[in-house]
C-alpha positions in Angstrom: 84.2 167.0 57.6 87.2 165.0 58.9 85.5 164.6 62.4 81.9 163.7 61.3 83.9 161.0 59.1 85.7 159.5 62.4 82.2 159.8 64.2 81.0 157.9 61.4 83.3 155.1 61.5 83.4 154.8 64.9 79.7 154.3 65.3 79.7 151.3 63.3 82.5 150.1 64.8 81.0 149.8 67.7 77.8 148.7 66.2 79.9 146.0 64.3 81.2 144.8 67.6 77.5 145.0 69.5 76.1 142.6 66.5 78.9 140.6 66.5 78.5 139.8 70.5 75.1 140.7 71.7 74.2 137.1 71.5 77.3 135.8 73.1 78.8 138.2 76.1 76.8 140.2 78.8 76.0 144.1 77.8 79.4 145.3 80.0 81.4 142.9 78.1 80.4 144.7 74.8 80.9 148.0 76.3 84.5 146.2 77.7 85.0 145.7 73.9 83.9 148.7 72.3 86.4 150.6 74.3 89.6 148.5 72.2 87.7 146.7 69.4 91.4 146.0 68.5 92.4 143.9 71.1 89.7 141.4 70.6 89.4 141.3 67.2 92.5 139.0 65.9 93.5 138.0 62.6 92.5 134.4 63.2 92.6 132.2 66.1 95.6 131.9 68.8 96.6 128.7 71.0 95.3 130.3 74.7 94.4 128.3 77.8 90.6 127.9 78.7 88.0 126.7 80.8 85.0 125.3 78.9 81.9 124.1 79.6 79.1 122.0 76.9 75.6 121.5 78.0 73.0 119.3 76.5 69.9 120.1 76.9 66.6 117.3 77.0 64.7 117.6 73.9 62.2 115.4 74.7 59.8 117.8 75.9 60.3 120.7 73.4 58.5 123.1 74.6 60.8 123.6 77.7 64.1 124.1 75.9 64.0 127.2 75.3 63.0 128.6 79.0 66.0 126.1 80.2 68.2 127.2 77.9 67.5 130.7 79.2 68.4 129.6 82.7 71.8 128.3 81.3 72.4 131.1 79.5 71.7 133.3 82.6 73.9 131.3 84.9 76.9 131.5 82.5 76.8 135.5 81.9 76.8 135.7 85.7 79.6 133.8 86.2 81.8 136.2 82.9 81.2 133.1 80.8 81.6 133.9 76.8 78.9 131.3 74.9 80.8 129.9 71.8 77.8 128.4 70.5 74.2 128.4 71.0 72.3 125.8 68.6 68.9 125.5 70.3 69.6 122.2 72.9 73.8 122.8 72.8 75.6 125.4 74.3 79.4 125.8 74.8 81.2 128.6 76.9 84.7 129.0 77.8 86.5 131.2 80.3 89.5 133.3 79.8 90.6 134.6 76.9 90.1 137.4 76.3 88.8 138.1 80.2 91.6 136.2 82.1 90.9 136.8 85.4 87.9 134.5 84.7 89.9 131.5 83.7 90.3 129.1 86.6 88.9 125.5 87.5 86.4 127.4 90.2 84.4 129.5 88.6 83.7 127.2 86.2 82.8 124.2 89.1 80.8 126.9 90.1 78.6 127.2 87.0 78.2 123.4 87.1 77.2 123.3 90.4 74.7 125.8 89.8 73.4 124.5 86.3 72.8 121.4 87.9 71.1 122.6 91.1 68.6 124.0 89.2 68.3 121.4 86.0 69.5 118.3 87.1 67.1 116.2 85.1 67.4 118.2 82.2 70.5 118.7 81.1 73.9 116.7 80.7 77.6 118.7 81.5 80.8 118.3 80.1 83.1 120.5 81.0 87.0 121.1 82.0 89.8 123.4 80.4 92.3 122.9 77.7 94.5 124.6 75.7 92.7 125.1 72.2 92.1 127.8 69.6 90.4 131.2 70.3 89.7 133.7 68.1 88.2 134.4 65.0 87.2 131.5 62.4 86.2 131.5 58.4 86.8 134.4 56.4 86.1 138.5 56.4 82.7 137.8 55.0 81.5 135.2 57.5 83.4 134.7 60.6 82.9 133.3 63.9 84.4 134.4 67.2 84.7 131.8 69.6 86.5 128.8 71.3 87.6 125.6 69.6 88.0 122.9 72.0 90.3 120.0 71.2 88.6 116.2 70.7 85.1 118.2 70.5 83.2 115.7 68.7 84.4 113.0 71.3 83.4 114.8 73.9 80.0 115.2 72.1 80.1 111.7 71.8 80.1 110.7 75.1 78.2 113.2 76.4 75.4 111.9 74.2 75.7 108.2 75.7 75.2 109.5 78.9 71.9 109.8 80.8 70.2 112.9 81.5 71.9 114.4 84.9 75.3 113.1 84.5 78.3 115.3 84.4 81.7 114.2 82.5 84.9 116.2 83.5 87.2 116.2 80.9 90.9 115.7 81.5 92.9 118.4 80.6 92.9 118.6 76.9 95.4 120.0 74.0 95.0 121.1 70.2 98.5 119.5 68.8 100.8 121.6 67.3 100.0 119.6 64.1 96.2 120.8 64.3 97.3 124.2 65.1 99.3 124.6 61.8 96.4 123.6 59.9 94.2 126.4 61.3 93.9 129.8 59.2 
């Protein structure tokens, strides 16, 4: 009985950590997870070193957000991109943490180059690397796993001043230690 129990548990385990993912990581990062669930899944966020990008996608013709925003997503998983946040015309991705050998400044110029050769028109790019939060944010109930970059909203900000096709890169950025404390 012991044995069908652990069976048991570790199936939704592993279908815990699919649902949680599927719409954020490739399918061999999820199998990369289900292997140490553990490692990945923190208590709450940690101050780690990233590379990030945010894309804004053109709304004004509606009906081809969605096919670009495929293309974006594409380009990113290609590239071992996590996606923070989908939310139909924004995306973010960071990375690194918890797939270090990702984080560095070329890979992700390489996914701008590439998002841009194909979407120029379409799309405006932030992007650049910080040190900021990752992990898990809100509560055992609802919770989000992602990447918090620092000065977000400014970011956002400019990004949304700028006309479609242009790409801001972001000085290196940090969360404060005084930020930090205030994080679960």
């Amino acid at each position: 009985m012991g044995i069908i129990l652990k069976l048991f548990r570790e199936y939704f385990e592993r279908r815990k950590v699919r649902k949680t993912f599927e719409k954020y990581v490739s399918p061999s990062v999820i199998k990369l997870i289900e292997k140490d669930p553990k490692r990945y899944f923190s208590a709450g966020p940690q101050r780690k070193h990233f590379q990030f990008i945010i894309v804004l996608m053109d709304e004004s013709k509606p009906e081809e957000v969605s096919p670009l925003l495929s293309k974006v997503v594409e380009t990113c998983f290609q590239h071992g991109m996590i996606l923070d946040q989908v939310f139909f015309s924004l995306l973010t991705a960071h990375l690194g943490h918890p797939f270090e050998e990702h984080n560095n400044p070329e890979t992700r110029l390489a996914v701008v180059s590439e998002i841009l050769r194909e979407n120029s028109g379409s799309i405006r790019v932030a992007h650049g690397e910080c040190t900021g939060l990752v992990g898990n944010f809100g509560c055992p109930k609802r919770f989000a796993w992602g990447a918090l970059i620092p000065n977000f909203l400014g970011i956002l900000r400019s990004l949304l001043d700028a006309p479609p096709g242009a790409v801001l890169e972001v000085p290196d950025v940090r969360t404060t230690s005084h930020e930090a404390e205030r994080c679960p």
